[in-house]
N, C-alpha and C positions, 0 to 999 in steps of 0.2 A: 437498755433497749427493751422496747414495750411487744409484748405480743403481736404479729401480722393481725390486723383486721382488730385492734383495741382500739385504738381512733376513730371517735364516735362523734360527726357534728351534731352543732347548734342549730334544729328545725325553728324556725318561726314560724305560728300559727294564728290566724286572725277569727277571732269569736263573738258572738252577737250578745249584748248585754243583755239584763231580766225584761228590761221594759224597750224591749224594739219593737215585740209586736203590734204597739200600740201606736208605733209614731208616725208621725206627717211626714211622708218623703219628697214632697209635693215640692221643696224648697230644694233639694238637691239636684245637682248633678247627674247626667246618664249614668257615667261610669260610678258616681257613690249609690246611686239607688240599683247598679247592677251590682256591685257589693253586699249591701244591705240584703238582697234577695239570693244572693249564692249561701249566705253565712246563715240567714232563716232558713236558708234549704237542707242545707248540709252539716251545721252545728258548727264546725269549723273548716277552714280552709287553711292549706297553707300558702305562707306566702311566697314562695319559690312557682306558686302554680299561676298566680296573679301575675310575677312580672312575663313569665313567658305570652303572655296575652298584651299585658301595656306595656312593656319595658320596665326595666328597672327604676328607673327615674321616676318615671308618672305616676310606677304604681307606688311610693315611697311618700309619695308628697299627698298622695287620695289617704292611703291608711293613716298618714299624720294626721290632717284633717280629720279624719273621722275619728281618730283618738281624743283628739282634743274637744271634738265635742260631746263623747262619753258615748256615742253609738255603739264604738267597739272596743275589746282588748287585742294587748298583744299578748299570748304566751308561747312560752319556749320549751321544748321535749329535745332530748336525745334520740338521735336515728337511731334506726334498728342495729341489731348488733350484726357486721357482716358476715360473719364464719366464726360457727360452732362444733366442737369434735364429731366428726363422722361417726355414725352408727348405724348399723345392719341391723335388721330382723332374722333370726336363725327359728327353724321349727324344728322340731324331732316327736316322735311319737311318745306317749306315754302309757298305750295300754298293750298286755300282751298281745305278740303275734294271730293269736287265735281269736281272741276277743277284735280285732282289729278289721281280719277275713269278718265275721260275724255282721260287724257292725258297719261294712259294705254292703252287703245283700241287703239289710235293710234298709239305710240312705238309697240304694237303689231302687227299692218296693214303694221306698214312699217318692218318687222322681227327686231326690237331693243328690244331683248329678254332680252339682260343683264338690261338696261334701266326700260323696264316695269317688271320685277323681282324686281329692285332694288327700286322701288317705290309702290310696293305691299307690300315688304317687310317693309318699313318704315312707310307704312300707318296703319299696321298692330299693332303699337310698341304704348305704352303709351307716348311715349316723346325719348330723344334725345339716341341713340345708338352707342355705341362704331364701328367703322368699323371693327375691328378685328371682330366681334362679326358679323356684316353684311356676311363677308368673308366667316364665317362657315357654313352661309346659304347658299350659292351661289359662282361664280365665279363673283366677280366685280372686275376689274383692275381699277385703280387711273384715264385711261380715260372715263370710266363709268360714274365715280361720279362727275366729271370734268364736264362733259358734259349735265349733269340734273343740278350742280349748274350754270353755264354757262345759262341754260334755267331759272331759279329764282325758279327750283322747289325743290331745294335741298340744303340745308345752311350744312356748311364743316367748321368747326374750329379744334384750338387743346386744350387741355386739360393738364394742368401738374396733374403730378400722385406720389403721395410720396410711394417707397419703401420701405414701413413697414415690419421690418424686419420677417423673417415669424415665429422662432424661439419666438418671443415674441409672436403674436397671438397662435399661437400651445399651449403655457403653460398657457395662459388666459383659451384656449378651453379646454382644459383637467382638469383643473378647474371646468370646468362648468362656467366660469366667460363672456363669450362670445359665440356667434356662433364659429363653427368651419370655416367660410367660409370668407374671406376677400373682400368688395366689393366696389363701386365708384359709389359715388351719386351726378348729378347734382342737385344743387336748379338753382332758378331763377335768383341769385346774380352769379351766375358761366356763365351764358350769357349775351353776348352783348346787347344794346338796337334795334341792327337791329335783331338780334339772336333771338331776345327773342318772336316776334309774330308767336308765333305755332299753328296752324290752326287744330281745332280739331270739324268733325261738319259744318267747314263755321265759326267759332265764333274764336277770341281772346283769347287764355288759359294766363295770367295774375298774375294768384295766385301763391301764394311765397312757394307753397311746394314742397318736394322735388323731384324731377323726378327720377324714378326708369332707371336707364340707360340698367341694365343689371342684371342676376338672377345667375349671377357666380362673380361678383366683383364689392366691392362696398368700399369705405374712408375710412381711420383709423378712422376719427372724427367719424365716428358711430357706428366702432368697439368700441372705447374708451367709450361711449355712454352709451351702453350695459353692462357695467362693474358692477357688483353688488356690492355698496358699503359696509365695513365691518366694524361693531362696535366696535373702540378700546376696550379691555377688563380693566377693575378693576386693575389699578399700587398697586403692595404694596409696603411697607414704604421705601425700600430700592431704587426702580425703584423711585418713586415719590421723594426723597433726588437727586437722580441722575439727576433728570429729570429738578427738583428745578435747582440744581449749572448750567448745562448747558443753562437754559432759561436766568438766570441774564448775564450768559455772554453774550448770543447774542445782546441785550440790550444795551451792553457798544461799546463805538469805539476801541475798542482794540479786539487784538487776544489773544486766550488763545486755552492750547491744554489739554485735560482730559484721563486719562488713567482707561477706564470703563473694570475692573477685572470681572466677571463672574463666575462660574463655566456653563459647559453646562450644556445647556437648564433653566438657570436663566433670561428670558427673556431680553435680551441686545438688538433683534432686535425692539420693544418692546421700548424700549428707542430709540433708531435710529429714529424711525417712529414719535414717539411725540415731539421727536427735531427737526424734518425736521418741521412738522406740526408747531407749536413756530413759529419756520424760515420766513417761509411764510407767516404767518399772518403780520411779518415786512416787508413785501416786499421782501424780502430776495430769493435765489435759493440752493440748495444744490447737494454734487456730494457724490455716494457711490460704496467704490468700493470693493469688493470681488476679494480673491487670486486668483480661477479658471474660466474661462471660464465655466466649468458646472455647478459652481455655481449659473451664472446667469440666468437664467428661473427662480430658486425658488427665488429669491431675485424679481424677478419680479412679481411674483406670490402676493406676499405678498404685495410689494408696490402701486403697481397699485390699489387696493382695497380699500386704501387711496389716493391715488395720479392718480383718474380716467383719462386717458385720458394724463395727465402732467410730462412719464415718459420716458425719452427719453434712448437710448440703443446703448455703445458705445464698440466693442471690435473685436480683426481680424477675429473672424468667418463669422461676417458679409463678404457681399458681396459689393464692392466696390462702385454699386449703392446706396446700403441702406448706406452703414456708411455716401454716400455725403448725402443724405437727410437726417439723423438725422442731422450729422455737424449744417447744415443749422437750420433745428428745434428746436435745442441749441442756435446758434449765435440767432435767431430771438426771443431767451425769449420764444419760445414755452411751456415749460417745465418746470416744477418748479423743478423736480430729474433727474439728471445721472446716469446710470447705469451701471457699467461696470470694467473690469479688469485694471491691471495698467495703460497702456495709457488712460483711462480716465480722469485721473488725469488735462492732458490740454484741456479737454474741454473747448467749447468757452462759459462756463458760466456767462450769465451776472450777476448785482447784489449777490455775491457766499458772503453768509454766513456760511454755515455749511460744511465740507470736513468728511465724515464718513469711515473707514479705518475698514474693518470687518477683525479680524483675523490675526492682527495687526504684527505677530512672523515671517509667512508664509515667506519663501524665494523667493516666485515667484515675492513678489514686490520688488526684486532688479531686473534690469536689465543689465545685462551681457554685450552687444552687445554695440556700439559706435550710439549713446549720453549714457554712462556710469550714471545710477541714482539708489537714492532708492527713492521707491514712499513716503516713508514717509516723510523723510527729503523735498522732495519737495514738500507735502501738506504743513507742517510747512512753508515753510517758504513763499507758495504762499498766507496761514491764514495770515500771517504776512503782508504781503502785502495788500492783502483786507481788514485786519481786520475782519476777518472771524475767527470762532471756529474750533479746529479740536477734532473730538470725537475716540481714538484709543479704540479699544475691543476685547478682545481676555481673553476666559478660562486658555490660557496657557503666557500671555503675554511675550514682548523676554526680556530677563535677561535686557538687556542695556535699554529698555525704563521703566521698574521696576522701577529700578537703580534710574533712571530719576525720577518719581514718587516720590521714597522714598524723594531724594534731595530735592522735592517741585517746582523740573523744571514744572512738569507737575501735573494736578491735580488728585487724585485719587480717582475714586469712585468704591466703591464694591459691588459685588450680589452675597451675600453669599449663597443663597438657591435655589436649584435646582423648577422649574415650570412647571405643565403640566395641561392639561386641568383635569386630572385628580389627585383627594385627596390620598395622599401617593405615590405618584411616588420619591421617593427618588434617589439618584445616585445606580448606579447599584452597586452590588459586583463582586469584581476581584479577582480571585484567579490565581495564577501562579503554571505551571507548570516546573519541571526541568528534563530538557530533557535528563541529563546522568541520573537521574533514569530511565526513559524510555528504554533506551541503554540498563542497568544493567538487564532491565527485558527481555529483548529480543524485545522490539517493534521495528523494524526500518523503522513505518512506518513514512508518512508524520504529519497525526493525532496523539497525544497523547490520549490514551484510556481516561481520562477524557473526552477531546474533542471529541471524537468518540461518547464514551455517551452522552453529553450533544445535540450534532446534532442530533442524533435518537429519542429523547426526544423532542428536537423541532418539525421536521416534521412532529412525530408523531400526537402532539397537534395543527399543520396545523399553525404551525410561521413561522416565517421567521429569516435569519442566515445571518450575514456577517463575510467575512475570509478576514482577512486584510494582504498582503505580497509584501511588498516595494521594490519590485522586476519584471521589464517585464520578458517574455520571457520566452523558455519549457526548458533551463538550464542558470546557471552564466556563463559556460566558459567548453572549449572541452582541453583536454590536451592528447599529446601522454605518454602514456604508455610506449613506449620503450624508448624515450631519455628526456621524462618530460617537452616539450615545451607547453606553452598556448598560443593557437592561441590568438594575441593582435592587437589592433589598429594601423595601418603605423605611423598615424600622434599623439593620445594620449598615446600612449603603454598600455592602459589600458585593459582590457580581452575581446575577443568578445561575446556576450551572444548570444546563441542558440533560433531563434522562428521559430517553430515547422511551423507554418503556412505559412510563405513565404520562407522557406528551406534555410535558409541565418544566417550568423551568424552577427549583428550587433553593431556597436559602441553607449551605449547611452550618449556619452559626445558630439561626431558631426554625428552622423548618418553614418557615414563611413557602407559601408554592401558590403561583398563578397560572393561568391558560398559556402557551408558549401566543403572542402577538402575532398577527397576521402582517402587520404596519408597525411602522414605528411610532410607540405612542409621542414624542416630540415634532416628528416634521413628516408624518406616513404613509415616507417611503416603503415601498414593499422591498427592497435591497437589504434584508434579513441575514447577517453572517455569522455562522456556524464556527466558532474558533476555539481551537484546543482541544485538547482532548479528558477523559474518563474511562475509567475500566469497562462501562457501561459500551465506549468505541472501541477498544483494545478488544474485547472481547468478540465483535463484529469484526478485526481486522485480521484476528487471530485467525475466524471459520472462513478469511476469503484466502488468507496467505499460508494456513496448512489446513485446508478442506477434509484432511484423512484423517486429522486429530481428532479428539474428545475432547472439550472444554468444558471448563468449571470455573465460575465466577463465586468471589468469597469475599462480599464488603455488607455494609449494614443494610442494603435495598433490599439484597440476597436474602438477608437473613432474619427477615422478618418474622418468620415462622417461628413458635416456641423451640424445636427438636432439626430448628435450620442447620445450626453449625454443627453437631453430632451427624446431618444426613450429608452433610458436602465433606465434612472429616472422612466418615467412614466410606464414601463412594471414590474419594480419591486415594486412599490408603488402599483399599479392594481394588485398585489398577482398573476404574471405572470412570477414569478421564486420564486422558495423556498429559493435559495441560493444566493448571490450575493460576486464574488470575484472579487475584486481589492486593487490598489496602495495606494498613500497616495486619492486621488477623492472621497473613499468612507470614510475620517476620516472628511470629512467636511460638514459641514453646512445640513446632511440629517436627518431628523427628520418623520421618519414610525412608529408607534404604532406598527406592528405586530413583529419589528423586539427585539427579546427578547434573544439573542445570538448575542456576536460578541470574535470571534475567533484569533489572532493573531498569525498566523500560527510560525512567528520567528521574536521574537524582535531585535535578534542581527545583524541584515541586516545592520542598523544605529549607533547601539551601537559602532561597533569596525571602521567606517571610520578614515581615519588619520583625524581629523578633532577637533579644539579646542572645537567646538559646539555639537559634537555626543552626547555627554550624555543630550545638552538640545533638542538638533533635536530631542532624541528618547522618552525623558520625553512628551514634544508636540505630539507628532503622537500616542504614548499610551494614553495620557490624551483625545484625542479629539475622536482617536476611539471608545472607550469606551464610552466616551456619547453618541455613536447611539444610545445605546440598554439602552433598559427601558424609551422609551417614551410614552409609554402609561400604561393602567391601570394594563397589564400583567408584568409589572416587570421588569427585565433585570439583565444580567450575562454578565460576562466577562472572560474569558480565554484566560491567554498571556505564550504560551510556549517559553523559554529562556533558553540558558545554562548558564546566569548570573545571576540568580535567589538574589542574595545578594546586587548588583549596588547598588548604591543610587539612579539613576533615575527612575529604576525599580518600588524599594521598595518607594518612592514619589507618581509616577504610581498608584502602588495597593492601594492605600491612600487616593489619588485625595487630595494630599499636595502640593502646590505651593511652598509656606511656609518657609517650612523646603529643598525643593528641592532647592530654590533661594539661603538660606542662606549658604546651602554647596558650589553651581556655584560660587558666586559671591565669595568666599573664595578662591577659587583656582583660580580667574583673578586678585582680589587686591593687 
């Protein structure tokens, strides 16, 4: 894996030869003699700036032409380079206190107002001061400060500043695990030995502590600092078996890969943390990565509290500054743990023993897009390579690494028993609803009346409620009514779905989005119909059928924002929505005590895809949702409305049976 921002294109650049000035353009073309005159103008041009004027094509075929007749060349540079280590400008004084007053009164005498500002103001400062931070005080331009270092009364270096992602500080602080504030502190080993005589007084300041730079921003190293360490809890006999097989391997010079079975909330992360810990103590480094993106805050939350300070954060929401400074904080052995979504996977980990694969089933760790990978297969076989362990974990593990298990490919460890901080939190109960009773009775609403009550009943008791529906958007698809066409995708023909909020109907296979049609572009009619539903409607049905709720919406429209999924985590954790509706984002990894309901608005979203996998896609996404609720001491329910109430993924589902679920799948692929 190459550094963020080391991928450097191919410029093409079109330049006028020795003897243009001389020539006849009298024969040419508008658009070659408008060539001819940009390139005499400008020495060169590039040619990314030409096709945005002709198009690509025409301006392809002008530049051949004119190559071939020796008017112009082509040459090729490297773009600039995107991102380079951050660095600060720091000031501090250099002459004694006295000399300093002195040398005020006179910058004053003679009107060098910026000058004796900018030496009251540093005289003012415990030790050495960001200039950014000078700036805010005053108008000092760079000849300013030029010109008091110039005089020896002002020392000017620079400072590199690591990029800590902010995303991770935010979910320390919301913890309570940290300030909420990120800042940059010199000690005395961060200056020079010329640097270093700071005159405070008339005297030598000398001492090795740390200089307070500034009162708005200060080093990871002392956010990391700050961290309040947390007491592994008491393993029982099952985590401590597991915990056992995984330490003998690390141990050995070989690789081996373990398939750690759970039910949710059987503490598996719990194991993760005391394998890494293992790890470490051998010298060793480890990578962990989680399916989503908004997974990771709470993965960070937890690890950091063991792994103070030693936890590094690798995934595209970053910003291209920060992923270079983590890079770098990895390649440098910084860091004992990685953190982060698929691309994690090549971090520049040194000594890597441990590869931990949370939620092992998830599709997001295949990648679609060219280099073509699954994350798993390439943890194996990078373990393989290192001689490193890899620990797969997942409640619903995927049929084929099972499979693998059962064979003895892989090793299997089990948590059969559901864990919470508190005595009797057992797996919730699920009961299913069938929606053509519903129909039969007359409901047609979005809610089945179970559901209806069992939400009224929450609020009422001040819980909290998750609606799960694997569906964006305020409809599936718009179809005319008079000639039965569905508006579909140019390039996948698959249906456009309706979101309500940006008035566009969109593709979610490539993002394809057009103007929602006034007519039907086939036969246009204006008899426009609105069918199906999206959490984008759920969401709208939710504020007309409990108006005294709080809702929170949590799919990828939502969360467009970099610090999205962190602000709708921590607003519904802080009991600052009663309700919270989303996609598959909210079947993972969330663990609330108040949340004592979760609602599956319609399981058959998944169930009926053309898709050999549907019945295990939708056994996985029932199975994991459902362990939201009931993590704390209140309990937990589950209600999964379905017009297939009989499936066997279903009826596995309502069970929380692996089991029996595998043995039917794997029957029907043998």
């Amino acid at each position: 894996m190459l550094p963020p921002g080391f991928e450097r294109k191919v410029l093409t650049f079109i330049s006028p030869v020795a003897a243009i000035d001389n020539l006849d353009i009298s024969s040419l073309t508008p658009q070659q003699r408008q060539l001819i005159k940009l390139v005499q103008k400008q020495g060169k041009v590039a040619l990314r700036q030409m096709e945005k004027v002709w198009g690509k094509k025409k301006t392809q075929t002008i530049v051949s032409q004119m190559v071939r007749r020796g008017l112009v060349v082509k040459n090729y540079e490297l773009e600039s380079i995107k991102i380079r280590p951050k660095k600060r400008i720091y000031l501090c004084l250099s002459a004694a206190a006295g000399d300093v007053r002195e040398e005020i009164a006179r910058l004053r005498q003679r009107r060098a107002m910026r000058q004796a500002a900018l030496l009251n103001f540093l005289a003012q400062q415990p030790g050495p001061v960001p200039l950014a931070q000078a700036r805010r005080n005053g108008d000092y331009p760079a000849a300013t400060v030029k010109a008091l270092s110039n005089k020896g009364l002002v020392n000017a270096w620079e400072v590199e500043v690591k990029r800590t992602p902010i995303a991770y500080l935010k979910a320390l602080a919301n913890k309570g695990l940290v300030s909420a504030q990120e800042k940059v502190v010199l000690t005395a080993e961060d200056i020079t030995a010329e640097e270093r005589h700071l005159a405070v007084e008339g005297e030598v300041r000398k001492e090795k502590q740390p200089l307070d730079s500034t009162n708005e921003q200060d080093t990871a190293n002392e956010v990391y600092q700050r961290i309040t360490p947390q007491a592994p809890p008491r393993l029982t006999a099952a985590q401590h078996k597991a915990l056992s097989s995984i330490r003998e391997s690390l141990g050995q010079s070989n690789s081996s890969v373990f398939l750690l079975y759970g039910v949710t909330g059987s503490g598996k992360t719990e194991v993760y943390l005391r394998a890494l810990a293992e790890a470490v103590k051998l010298g060793k480094r480890g990578i962990v990565l989680v399916p989503e993106i908004a997974l990771t805050p709470q993965t960070i939350e937890r690890f950091s509290a063991r792994f103070s300070g030693k936890v590094g954060i690798l995934h595209s929401k970053l910003s291209l500054g920060e992923q270079f400074d983590e890079w770098w904080r990895i390649r440098n052995g910084e860091v004992d743990v990685v953190i982060g979504s698929r691309s994690a996977i090549f971090a520049p980990q040194p000594e890597l023993g441990l590869i931990v694969i949370d939620e092992e089933h998830e599709w997001t760790y295949k990648q679609d897009l060219s280099p073509r990978y699954h994350t798993r297969s390439v943890a194996v076989k990078l373990a393989e390579l290192k001689e490193a362990a890899v620990i797969l974990g997942s409640a619903t593990p995927d049929v084929e690494t099972y499979y693998q298990a059962q064979r003895g490919d892989y090793h299997l460890l089990e948590l059969p028993e559901r864990l919470t901080p508190y005595q009797g939190s057992a797996l919730p109960r699920v009961r299913i609803v069938d929606l053509r009773d519903e129909l039969k009775a007359g409901n047609r609403s979005i809610f089945s009346r179970l559901l209806k009550q069992a939400i009224d009943k929450a609020l009422i008791k001040g819980e909290q409620v998750i609606l799960f529906f694997n569906r964006r958007g305020a409809a599936s698809f718009i179809q005319c009514r008079s000639c039965g066409l569905v508006l579909s995708c140019r390039r996948c023909q698959v249906a456009l779905s309706y979101h309500s909020a940006e008035e566009a109907l969109v593709c979610h296979q490539c993002n394809y989005r057009i103007v929602v049609p006034q007519t039907c572009p086939r036969c246009s009619s204006h008899r426009l119909k609105f069918l199906g539903i999206g959490t984008q409607k759920l969401e709208m049905e939710v504020g007309l059928t409990f108006p005294q709720a709080k809702a929170l919406r949590w799919d990828s429209d939502a969360t467009r924002g970099k610090h999205s999924h962190q602000e709708i985590l921590n607003n519904f954790r802080n009991h600052k929505a009663d309700i919270l509706i989303g996609t598959q984002m909210v079947a993972k990894g969330l663990d609330i005590p108040l949340v004592t309901l979760v609602g599956v608005v319609s399981s058959d979203t998944s169930l009926n895809l053309p898709d050999f996998r549907a019945g295990e896609k939708t056994f996985q996404l029932l199975t994991q949702v459902a362990g939201r609720a009931g993590r704390g001491i209140l309990g937990g329910e589950v209600i999964i409305q379905t017009y297939s109430p009989q499936h066997y993924a279903i009826r596995a589902a309502v069970s929380h049976d692996y089991t029996s679920f595998f043995k039917q799948e794997i029957a029907y692929r043998l």
